[in-house]
C-alpha positions as CSV (number, residue, x, y, z in Angstrom):
1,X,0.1,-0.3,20.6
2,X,-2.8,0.0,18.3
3,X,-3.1,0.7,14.3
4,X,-5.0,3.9,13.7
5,X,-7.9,1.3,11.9
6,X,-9.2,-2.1,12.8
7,X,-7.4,-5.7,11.1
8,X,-4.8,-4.0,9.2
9,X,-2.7,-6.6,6.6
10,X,0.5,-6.1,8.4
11,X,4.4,-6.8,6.9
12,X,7.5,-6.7,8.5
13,X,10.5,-4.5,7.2
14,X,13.6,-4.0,8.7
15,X,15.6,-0.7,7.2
16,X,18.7,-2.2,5.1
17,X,21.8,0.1,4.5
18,X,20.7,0.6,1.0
19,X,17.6,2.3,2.3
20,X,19.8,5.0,4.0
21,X,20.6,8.6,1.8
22,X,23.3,11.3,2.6
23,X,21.3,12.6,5.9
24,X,21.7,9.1,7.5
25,X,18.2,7.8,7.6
26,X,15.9,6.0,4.9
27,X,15.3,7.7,2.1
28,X,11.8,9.5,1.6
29,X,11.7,7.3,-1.6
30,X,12.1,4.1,0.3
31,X,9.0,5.0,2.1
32,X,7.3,4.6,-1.4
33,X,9.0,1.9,-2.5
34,X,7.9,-0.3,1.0
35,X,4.2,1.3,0.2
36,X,4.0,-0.3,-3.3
37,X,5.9,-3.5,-2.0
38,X,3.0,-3.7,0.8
39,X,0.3,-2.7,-1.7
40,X,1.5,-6.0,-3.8
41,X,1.9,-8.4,-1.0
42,X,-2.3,-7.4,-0.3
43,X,-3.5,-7.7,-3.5
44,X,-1.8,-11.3,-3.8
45,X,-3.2,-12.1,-0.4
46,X,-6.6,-11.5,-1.9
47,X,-6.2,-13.1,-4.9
48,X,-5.2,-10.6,-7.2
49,X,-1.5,-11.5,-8.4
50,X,0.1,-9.8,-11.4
51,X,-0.7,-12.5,-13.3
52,X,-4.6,-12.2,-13.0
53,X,-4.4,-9.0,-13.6
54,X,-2.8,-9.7,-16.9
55,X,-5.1,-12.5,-17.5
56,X,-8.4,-9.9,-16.7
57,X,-6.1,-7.1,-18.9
58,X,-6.9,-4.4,-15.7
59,X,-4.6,-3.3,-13.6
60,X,-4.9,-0.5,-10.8
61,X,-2.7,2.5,-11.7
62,X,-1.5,4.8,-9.0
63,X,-3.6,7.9,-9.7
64,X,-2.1,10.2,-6.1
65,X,0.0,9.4,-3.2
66,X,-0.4,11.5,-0.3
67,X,2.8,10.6,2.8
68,X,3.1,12.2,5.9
69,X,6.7,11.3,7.1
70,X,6.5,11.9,10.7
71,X,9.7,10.3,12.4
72,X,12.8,9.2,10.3
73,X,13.9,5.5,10.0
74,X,17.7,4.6,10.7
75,X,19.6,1.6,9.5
76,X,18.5,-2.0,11.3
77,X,15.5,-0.6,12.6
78,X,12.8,-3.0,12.6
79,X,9.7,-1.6,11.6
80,X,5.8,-2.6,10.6
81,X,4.1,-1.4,7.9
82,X,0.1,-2.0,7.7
83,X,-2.3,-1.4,5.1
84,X,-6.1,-1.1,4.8
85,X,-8.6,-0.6,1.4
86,X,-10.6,2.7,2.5
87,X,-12.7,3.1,-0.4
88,X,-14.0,0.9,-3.4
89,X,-16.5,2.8,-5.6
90,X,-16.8,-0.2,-7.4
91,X,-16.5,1.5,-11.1
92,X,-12.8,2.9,-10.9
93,X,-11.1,4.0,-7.6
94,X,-9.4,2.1,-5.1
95,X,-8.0,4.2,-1.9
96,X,-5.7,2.3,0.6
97,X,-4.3,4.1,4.1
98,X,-1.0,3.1,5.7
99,X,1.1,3.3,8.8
100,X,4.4,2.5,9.3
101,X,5.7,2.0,12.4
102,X,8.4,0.6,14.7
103,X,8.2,-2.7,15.8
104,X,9.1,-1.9,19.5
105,X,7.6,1.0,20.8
106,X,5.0,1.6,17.7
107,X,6.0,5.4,16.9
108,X,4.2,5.9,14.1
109,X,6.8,6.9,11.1
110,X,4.7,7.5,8.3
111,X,0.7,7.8,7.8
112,X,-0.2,7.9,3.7
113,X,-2.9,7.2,1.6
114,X,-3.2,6.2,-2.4
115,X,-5.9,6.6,-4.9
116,X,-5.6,4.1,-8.0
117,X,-7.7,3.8,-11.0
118,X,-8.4,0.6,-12.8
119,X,-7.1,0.5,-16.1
120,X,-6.9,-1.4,-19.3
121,X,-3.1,-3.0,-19.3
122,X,-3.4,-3.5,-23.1
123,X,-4.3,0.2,-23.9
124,X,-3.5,2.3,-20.6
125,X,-7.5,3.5,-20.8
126,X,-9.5,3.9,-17.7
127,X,-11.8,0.9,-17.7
128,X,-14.5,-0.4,-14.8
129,X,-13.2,-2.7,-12.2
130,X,-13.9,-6.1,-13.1
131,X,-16.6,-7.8,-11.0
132,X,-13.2,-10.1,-9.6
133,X,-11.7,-6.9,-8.5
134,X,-14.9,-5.4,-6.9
135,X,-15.6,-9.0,-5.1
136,X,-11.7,-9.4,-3.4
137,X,-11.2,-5.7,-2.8
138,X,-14.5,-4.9,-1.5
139,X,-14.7,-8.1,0.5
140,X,-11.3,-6.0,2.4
141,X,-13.0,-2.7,2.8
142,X,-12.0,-1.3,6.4
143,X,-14.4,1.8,7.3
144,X,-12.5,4.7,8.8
């Protein structure tokens, strides 16, 4: 089992019955919510809690999500989901990829991919990245 890109930051879900809609499997807006949660988890990993980002008044604003749900996800499966920073232009976009697949036997479920922009918390304006958030998300840059 590979990742479709080199030293992914990797978490562990496993599919809860509140994940599961009318047609039995998770919910295409699970998928979204377990991208943000991962997207979260990174930036903390690097550095860059909530907290700083309130302290530096920046924030990085979802700008487009792109998901490609390939397989469906049942209840108490035990999946992976891995992220990578794909692009830092280093004045206002961030893109990450991810992959979500199952723990045994690694069918992919979901490839997507997220643009955000660095904002101003206190005003909702675009603003440049600060140098912190150039320095910890570059530093994670993953070519593809």
């Amino acid at each position: 089992m590979s990742w479709d890109l080199p030293d992914p930051f990797i978490i562990d879900l496993d599919v809860a019955p509140s994940s599961i809609d009318d047609y039995g499997h998770a919910n295409n807006a699970e998928y979204l919510r377990w991208v943000e949660r991962i997207s979260w988890r990174h930036s903390e990993h690097l550095g860059l809690s909530l907290a700083r980002y309130r302290e530096l008044d920046r924030a990085m604003a979802v700008h487009r999500h792109e998901l490609d749900y390939l397989a469906p996800a049942f209840e108490g499966d035990r999946l992976q989901l891995a992220t990578w920073i794909v692009d830092c232009d280093g004045r206002l976009t961030l893109t990450r990829r991810f992959q979500l697949r199952q723990r045994e036997g690694g069918q992919t479920l979901l490839r997507a991919r997220t643009r955000f922009a660095c904002i101003e918390l206190s005003s909702g304006r675009p603003r440049r990245l600060p140098d912190e958030f150039r320095r910890c998300y570059g530093a994670a840059l993953v070519s593809e």
